[in-house]
N, C-alpha and C positions, 0 to 999 in steps of 0.2 A: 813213583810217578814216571811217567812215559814221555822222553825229555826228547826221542827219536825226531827227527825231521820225518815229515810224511811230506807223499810224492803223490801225484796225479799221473797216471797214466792211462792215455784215452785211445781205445784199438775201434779199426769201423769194424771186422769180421772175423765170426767164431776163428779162425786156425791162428789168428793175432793174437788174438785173446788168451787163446788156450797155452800157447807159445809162452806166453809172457807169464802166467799162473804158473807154470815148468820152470821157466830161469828165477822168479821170484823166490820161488818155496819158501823157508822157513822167514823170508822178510816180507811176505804177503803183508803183514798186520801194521808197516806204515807205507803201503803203499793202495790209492782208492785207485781200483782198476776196472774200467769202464767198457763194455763194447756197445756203441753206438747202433749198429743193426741187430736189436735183439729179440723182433717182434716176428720174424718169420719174414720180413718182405726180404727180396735180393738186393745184392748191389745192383743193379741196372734200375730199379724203381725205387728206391732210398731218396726220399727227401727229407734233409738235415729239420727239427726244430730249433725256436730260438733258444733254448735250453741246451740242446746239443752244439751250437754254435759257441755257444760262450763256455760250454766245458770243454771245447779246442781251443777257443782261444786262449783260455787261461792253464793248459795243462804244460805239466814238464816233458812228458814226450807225447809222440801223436804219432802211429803207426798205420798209416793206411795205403791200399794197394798199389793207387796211383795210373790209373787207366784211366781212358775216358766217361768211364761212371764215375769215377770221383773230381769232376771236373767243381763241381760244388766246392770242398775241401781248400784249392788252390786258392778262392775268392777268399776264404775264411783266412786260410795262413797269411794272406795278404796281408790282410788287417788286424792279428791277433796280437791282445794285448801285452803276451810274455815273451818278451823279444829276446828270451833265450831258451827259448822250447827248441826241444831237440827231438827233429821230425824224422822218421824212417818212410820212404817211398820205397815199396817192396819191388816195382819195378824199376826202378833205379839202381836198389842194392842189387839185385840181378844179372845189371850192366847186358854185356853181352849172352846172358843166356837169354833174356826175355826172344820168344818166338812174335814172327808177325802172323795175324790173322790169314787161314790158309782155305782156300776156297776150294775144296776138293770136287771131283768130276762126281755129278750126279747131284750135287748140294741145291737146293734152291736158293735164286737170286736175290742179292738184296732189293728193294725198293730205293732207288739213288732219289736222295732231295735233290729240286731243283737245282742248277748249279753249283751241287757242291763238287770242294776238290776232291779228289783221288789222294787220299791221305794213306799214308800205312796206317794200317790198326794192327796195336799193337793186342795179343791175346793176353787178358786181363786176369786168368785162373791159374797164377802161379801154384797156388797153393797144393793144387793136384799131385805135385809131384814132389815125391818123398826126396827123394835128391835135392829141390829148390828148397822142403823145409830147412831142412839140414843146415844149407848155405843160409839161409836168411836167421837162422836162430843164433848163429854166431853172431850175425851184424846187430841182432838185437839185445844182447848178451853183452855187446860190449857198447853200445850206446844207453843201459840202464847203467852200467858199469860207471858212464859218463855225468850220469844223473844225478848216482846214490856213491860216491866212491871209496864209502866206508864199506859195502858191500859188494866193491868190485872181484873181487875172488871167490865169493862165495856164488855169486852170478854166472861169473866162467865156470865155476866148478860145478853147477846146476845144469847147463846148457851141456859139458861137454859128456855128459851123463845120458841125458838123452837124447844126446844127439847119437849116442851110443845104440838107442832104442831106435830110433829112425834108420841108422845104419843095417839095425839087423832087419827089421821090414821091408826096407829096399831089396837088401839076400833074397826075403821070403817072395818078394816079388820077382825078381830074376828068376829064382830056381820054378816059380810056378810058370811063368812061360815057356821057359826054356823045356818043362818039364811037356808042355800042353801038345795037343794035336792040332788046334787052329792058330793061325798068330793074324787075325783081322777077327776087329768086331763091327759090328754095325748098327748102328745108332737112330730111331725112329724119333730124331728131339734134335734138339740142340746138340751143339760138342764139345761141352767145355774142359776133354781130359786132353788135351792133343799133348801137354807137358809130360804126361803119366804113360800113353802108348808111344810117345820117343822115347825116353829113358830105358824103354824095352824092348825096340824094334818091332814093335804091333804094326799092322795097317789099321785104316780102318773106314769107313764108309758113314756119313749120315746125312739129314733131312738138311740141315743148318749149320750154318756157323756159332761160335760159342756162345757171341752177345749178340745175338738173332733177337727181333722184336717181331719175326714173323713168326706165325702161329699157325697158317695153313699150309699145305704143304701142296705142290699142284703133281698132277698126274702122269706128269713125266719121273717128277721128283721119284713116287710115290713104287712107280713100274722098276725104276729105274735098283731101287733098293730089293725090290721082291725078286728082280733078276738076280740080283747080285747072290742073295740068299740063296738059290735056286744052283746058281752056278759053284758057289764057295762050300753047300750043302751044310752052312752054320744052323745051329740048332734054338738058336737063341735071338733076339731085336732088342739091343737096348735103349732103358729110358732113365734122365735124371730124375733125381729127386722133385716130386712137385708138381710131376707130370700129367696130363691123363690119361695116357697111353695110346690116343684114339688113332693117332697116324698108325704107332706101332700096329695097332690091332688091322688096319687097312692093308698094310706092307704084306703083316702074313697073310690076311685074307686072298693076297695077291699070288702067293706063292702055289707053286705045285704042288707042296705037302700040306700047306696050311695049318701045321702044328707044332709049331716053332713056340719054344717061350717067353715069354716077356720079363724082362731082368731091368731092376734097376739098380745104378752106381749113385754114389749121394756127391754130391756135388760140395757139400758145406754151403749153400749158397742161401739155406734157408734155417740154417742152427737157430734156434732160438733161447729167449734163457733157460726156459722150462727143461730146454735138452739137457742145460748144462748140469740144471737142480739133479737131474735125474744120474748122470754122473757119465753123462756122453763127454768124449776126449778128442782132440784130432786124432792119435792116432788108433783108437775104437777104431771111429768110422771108415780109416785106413784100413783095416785089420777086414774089417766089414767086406769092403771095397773087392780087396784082394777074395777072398773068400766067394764071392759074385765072378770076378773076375775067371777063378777057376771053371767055374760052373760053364762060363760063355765060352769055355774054351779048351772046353776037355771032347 
């Protein structure tokens, strides 16, 4: 008879998730481990159910990103019922690496609501960057540690395993720029790697900022990128995961060569369970990434 305490542990987004499945390993089986956005939508359009509500309020740890899309989350913690759940804010554990949202020359504007402040936005896609997993699986490593502390060493020793694996992906990631002929990419989407071309001294160029709710792109934007392509003589426009390509396909249409290809980098922003059934990983889609990445920049 299975006399184990079992543990709740409730993540909003696949790289939490997948994280947490890694440091768990072989104590998976008393631990019910949840990821809340698991139907394809993104964080930016996630609305919690009252079922999801009450599986935060009642879990022993809650790992979520902690941006202004999860502004929901803060109302829940508010009020949640296990007033000793042990919560990780991925932007928080971060501290000073978290980046502020960067508005780069060429990007189209936001749409300002009436009166609002001039707030920093903070860029919310930690997860992009193999260097922040790194750092975040140890704080999560040692807050399960906090949880379950019968299996506090087998936790650490789980984590600093593949954190091992993350370490050499970062390498594969340095040595392939370092290796490449272009160091800017350009982005016909949104841009939510800015974490991933710092880490590697990329430039890079796009339509939008990361948590953009805009969707059209106007005609200076548009000129402005197919210049650029034009001038940098990059061979490639990328687009996230999700995408429809349509600006990309406009930008080249724009261009003097017009036969530029259209590349997409996956964002995690739309993992769904079905990915995981099938035996998709963060660092897969990492591996993925890099691999795309060469291609934009060989």
């Amino acid at each position: 008879e299975n006399t184990a305490k079992t543990y709740s542990v409730v993540t909003t987004i696949f790289p939490e998730y997948d994280w947490v499945r890694e440091i768990l390993g072989a104590a998976a089986d008393n631990c019910e481990l949840t990821m809340l956005l698991d139907s394809g939508v993104d964080l930016h359009n996630f609305q919690p159910t009252a079922a999801d509500i009450l599986k935060v309020s009642q879990c022993d740890v809650f790992i979520y990103v902690g941006g202004e899309s999860d502004e929901w989350a803060e109302d829940v913690l508010a009020q949640a019922e296990n007033k000793d759940m042990i919560v990780v804010n991925l932007l928080e554990a971060l501290g000073d690496d978290v980046k502020e949202e960067e508005v780069k020359e060429g990007m189209e504007a936001e749409e300002e609501e009436e009166g609002a402040e001039e707030e920093a936005e903070y860029d919310e896609h930690v997860w992009l960057s193999v260097k922040n997993a790194a750092a975040l699986c140890e704080v999560i490593a040692g807050k399960l540690g906090e949880m379950d502390e019968a299996n506090r060493a087998l936790y650490a020793a789980n984590a600093a395993a593949y954190i091992e694996k993350l370490n050499e992906l970062d390498a594969a990631y340095q040595a392939a720029v370092d290796a490449a002929s272009y160091k800017t990419v350009l982005f016909g989407d949104r841009f939510p790697f800015r974490y991933l071309v710092d880490d590697y001294g990329l430039d890079y160029y796009a339509a939008f900022v990361g948590c953009s709710a805009e969707t059209e792109a106007s005609f200076e934007t548009v000129t402005f990128l197919a210049d650029k392509l034009d001038e940098l003589g990059l061979g490639s426009v990328m687009i996230i995961d999700g995408s429809d390509g349509e600006i990309a396909e406009t930008i080249i249409e724009n261009t003097e060569k017009k036969d530029q290809e259209i590349l997409t980098l996956d964002s995690m922003q739309s993992t769904a369970s079905e990915d995981i059934a099938s035996g998709t990983t963060y660092i897969s889609i990492m591996e993925k990434n890099l691999a795309v990445l060469k291609q934009a920049l060989q």
